[in-house]
N, C-alpha and C positions, 0 to 999 in steps of 0.2 A: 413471536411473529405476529405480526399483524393480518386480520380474516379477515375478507368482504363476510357478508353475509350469506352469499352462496357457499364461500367454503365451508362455513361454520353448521350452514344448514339448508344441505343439500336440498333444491326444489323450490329454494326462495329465488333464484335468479338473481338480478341483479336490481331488484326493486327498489332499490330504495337510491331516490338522483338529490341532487343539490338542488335545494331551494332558491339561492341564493349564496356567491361566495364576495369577501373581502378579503384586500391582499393590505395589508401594514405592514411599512418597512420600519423592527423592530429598533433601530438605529433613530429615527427622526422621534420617534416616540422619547428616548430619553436626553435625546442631542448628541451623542458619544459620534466617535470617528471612526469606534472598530467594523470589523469584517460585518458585512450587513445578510441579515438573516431574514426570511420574509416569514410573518405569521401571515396563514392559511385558517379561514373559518366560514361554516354555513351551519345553514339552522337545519338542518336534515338530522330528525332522529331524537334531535338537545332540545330540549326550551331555550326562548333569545336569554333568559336570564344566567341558564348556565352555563350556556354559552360567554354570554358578558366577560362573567366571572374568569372561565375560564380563560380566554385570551387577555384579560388582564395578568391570569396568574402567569399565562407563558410567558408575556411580555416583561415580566418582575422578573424571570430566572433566563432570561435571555440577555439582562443587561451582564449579568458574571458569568453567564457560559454562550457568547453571541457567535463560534464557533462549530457547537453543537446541535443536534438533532434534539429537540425539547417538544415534549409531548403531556396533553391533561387528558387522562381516560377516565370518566362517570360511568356507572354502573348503569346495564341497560336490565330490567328485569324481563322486556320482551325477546331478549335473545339470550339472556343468561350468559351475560358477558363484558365487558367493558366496551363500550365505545368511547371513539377519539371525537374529543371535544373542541379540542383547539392543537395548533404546533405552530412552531418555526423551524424552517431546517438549513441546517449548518452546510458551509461552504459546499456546493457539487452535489448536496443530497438528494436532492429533490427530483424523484423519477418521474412524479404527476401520477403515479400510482397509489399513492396513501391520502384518501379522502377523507377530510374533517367530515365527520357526520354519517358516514359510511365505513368506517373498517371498526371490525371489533375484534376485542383478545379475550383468549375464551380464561375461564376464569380457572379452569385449571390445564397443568402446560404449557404454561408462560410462565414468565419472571412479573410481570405486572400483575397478573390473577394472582400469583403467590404472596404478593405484597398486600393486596389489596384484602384477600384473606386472612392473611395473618396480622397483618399492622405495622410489619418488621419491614424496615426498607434495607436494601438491597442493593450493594457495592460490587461487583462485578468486573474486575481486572483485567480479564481474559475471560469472554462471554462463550467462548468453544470449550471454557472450564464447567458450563453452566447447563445441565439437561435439560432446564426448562426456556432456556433460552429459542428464541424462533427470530429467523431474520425480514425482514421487510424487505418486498421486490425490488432488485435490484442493490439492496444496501451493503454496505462494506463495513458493517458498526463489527469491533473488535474491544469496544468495552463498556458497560453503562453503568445508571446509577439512577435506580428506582424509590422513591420514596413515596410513603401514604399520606393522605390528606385527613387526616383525622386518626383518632387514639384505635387501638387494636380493640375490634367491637364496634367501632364508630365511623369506619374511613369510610368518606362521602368519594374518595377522587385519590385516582395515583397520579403522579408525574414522573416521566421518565424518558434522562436525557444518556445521550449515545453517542459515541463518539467514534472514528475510523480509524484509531490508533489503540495499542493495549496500556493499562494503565493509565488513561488519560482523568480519572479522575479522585482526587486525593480523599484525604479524610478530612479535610477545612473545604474540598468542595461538601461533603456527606454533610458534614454541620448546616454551613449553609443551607442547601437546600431541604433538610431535614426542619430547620427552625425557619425556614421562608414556609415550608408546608403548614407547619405548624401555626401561623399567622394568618395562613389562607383561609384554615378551617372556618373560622366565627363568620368568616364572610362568605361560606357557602350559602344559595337561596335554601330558604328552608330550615336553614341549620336552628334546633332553639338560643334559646340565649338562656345562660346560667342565670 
């Protein structure tokens, strides 16, 4: 599930607003003709740099899943959590309730904090299979597919995309975006170079 910051940590309120948001229609970005998905991002929370990164990385995994709910959560060390860095969301999803910059997933009791922990990414068929699974307000997601952005020990960023049906995502989507993650990594800010 995705947390404001009040839920995560009772007596913060709702402190924390959007800087500034941009809306990319993730469709005119690569030219394609499919179902158009909006990336959503503000600098509340992120650095612009990982920010950048981030809606670049959504926009790369939005051209094979432009359907789905796709999400880049960064590790926030001030809330002990991930926050959401960048998204696009798939056909109807979008309640206006899940703020780039503002919702965080706590790092354990989720399926993102377990990835993000472990390094293992996370296929998910049937997400009512899944105890650590939490749902977003209002959302209808029935199955997802979480991968790390960096090696186990190392992951700078999860992404994880959600879908309204079960089973909706295969093992050649898992490849993909498992080896699209893996391509992200060198280009996280920060990241050294071997």
């Amino acid at each position: 599930m995705l947390y404001t910051e009040a839920d995560t940590h009772p007596g913060c309120g709702g402190s924390a607003r959007p800087i500034g948001e941009t809306t990319i229609d993730a469709t005119e970005r690569d030219g394609s003709a499919r179902a158009r998905s909006t990336l959503t991002t503000t600098t509340t929370g992120i650095g612009p740099d990982i920010a950048e990164w981030a809606e670049d990385l959504v926009a790369r995994m939005t051209r094979h899943q432009p359907t789905q709910h796709v999400a880049v959560f960064v590790p926030d060390d001030n809330v002990a959590g991930l926050r959401l860095a960048a998204q696009a969301w798939g056909a109807g999803e979008d309640t206006g309730e899940v703020i780039v910059g503002q919702w965080i997933v706590p790092l354990e009791g989720s399926i993102c904090g377990r990835v993000y922990r472990t390094g293992l990414a996370a296929l998910c068929a049937d997400v009512t299979m899944d105890p650590d699974y939490r749902a977003f307000p209002g959302g209808r997601t029935r199955s997802s597919l979480t991968v790390p952005v960096g090696p186990p020990g190392g992951v700078v960023a999860v992404v994880n995309l959600e879908a309204p049906w079960v089973g909706a995502f295969s093992i050649r989507d898992f490849e993909r975006m498992t080896e699209a993650a893996a391509a992200a990594h060198p280009a996280f800010p920060g990241t050294p170079l071997d």
